[in-house]
N, C-alpha and C positions, 0 to 999 in steps of 0.2 A: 556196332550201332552207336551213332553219335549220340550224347546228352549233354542237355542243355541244363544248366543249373539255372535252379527255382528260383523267385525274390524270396526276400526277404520276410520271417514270418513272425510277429511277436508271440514269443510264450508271455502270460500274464503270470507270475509266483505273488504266492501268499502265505507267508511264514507262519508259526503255531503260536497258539496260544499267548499274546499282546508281547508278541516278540517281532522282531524287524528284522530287514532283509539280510543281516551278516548271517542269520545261520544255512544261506547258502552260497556266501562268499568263496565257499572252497570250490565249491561246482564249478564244470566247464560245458560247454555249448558247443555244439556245430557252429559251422559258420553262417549259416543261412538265418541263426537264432538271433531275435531279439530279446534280451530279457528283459523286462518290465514287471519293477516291484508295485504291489499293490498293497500301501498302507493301512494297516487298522484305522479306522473311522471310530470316532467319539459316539457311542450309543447314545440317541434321544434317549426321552424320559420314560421307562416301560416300554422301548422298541422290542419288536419282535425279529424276531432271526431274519423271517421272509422280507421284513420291512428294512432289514439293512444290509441283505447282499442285493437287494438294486439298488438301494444309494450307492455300492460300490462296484456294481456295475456300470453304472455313467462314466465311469474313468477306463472302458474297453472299449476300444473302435470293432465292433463289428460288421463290419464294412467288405471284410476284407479278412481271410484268414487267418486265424488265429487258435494259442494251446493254452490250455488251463492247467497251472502245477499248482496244488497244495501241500504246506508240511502239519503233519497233527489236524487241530481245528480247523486251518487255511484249506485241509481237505474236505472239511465238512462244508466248507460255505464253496465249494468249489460243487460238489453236489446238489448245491443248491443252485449256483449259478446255471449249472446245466438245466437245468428243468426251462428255462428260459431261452439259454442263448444256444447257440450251434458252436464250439467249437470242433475243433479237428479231433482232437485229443483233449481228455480229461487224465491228468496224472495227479493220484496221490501217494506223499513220501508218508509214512511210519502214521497212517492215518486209517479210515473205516468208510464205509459206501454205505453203510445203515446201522440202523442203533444195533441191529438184530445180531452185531458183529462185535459188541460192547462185552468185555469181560463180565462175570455174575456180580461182581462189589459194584458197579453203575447200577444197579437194579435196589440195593440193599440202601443207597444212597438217596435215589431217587424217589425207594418207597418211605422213607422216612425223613424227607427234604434237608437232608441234612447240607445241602449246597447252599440254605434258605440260612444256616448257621454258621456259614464261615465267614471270617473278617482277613480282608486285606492284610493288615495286622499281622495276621496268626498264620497266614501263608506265606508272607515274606520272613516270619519267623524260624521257618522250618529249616535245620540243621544243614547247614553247607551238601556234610555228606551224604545224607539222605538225597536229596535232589538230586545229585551225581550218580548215586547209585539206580535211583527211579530210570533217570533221562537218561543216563549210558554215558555221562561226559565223562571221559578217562584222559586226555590230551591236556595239559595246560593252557592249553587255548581254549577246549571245551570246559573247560569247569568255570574259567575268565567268563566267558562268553553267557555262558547259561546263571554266573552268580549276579552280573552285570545287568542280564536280560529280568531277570527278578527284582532287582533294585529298581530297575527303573521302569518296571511296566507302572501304565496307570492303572490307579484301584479301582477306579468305576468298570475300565473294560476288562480288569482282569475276575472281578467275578459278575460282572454279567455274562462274559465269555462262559464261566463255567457252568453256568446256569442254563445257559443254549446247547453246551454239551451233554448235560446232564439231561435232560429234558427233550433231546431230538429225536424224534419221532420218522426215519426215514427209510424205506423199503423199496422206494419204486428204484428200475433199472435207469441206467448211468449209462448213457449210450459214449463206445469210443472211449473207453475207460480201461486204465490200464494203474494196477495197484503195485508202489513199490516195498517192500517193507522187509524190518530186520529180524533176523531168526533167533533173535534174542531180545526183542522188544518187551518190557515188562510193563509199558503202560497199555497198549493194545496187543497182548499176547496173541503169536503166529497160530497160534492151535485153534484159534477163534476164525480166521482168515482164511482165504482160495488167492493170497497174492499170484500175480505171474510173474513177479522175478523178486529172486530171494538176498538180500545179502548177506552173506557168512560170517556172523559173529555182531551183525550192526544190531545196535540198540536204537531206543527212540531218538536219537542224534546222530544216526548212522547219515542224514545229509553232510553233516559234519565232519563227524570221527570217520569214516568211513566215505570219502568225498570222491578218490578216486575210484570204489565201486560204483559209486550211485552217477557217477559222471558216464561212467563205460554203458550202462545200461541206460540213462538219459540218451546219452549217441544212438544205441540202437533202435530205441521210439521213435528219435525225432529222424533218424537218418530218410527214414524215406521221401519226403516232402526237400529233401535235400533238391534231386531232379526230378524233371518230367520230360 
């Protein structure tokens, strides 16, 4: 049976927590992918969540078929985009499809706002190897990358991000939604989760450290829109 290969189809990614596009620099693509990075947007003044994944839905042609990848946060606003737009596919890396998937410390946090009490400051403070240890960075690349990605996030969007995280309230179903995540992730612990594809030994970096797994099961999602 003859096949014809597809166009071309932009996947839109959106990195985690007021991190930018290198922590999927290792990933590979079919050929028919386009990747397109969607950069964190500078929060107005008291914006709310809903009010700033449309401002950064203006920068998706949906016109024309399209996927949505999240890593961490970028998953949560990728949930959010869905309630709007039509993608083909919603993919979240090392992320969550509702609070209701949120470890019990988000709960302990949020009942006593203690998100309301952290300073930019005090979080770029936090011990090299602790953060390594949290996010799973184990490579010299990943520890660069993730010490790197903390220096220079900005502090306005790094804790109002936290604050959207802390604070999201979301339940309703994800149509075309496909959850990637690592079976050793210590920030959204697997036991919480119903992912459909697992990777063995990936932590919350596992886009990263773990690049040509999450590349091999990227293929298998997107292969099929390869032909028609």
């Amino acid at each position: 049976m003859q096949r014809n290969c597809a166009s071309k189809m932009n996947l839109y990614f959106i990195s985690g927590l007021a991190a930018d596009e290198r922590m999927f620099e290792r990933l590979q693509f079919p050929a028919h992918i386009t990747p397109v990075f969607l950069p964190w947007l500078k929060p107005l003044k008291e914006e709310s969540l809903h009010s700033y994944v449309h401002r950064m839905a203006e920068s998706i042609d949906s016109t024309k078929p399209f996927v949505l990848m999240g890593l961490s946060f970028g998953g949560i606003v990728c949930c959010e985009l869905n309630t709007f737009l039509k993608p083909q596919k919603t993919i979240l890396l090392s992320s969550v499809c509702s609070h209701k998937h949120f470890p019990p410390w988000f709960g302990w946090v949020r009942k006593y706002h203690l998100e309301n009490k952290l300073s930019a400051k005090t979080i770029k403070a936090t011990p090299t190897g602790i953060n390594n240890y949290l996010f799973g960075a184990s490579s010299p690349a990943g520890k660069a990358l993730l010490a790197d990605t903390i220096k220079r996030c900005d502090d306005e969007l790094l804790l109002w991000s936290i604050k959207q995280i802390i604070n999201w309230n979301f339940s309703e179903p994800v149509s075309n939604l496909v959850l990637i995540h690592g079976s050793s992730d210590k920030i959204f612990p697997l036991r919480y989760l119903h992912p459909q594809h697992i990777i063995k030994n990936g932590e919350h970096l596992a886009v990263f450290e773990n690049a040509g797994a999450a590349s091999s099961i990227l293929s298998q999602i997107l292969y099929q829109h390869h032909y028609v």
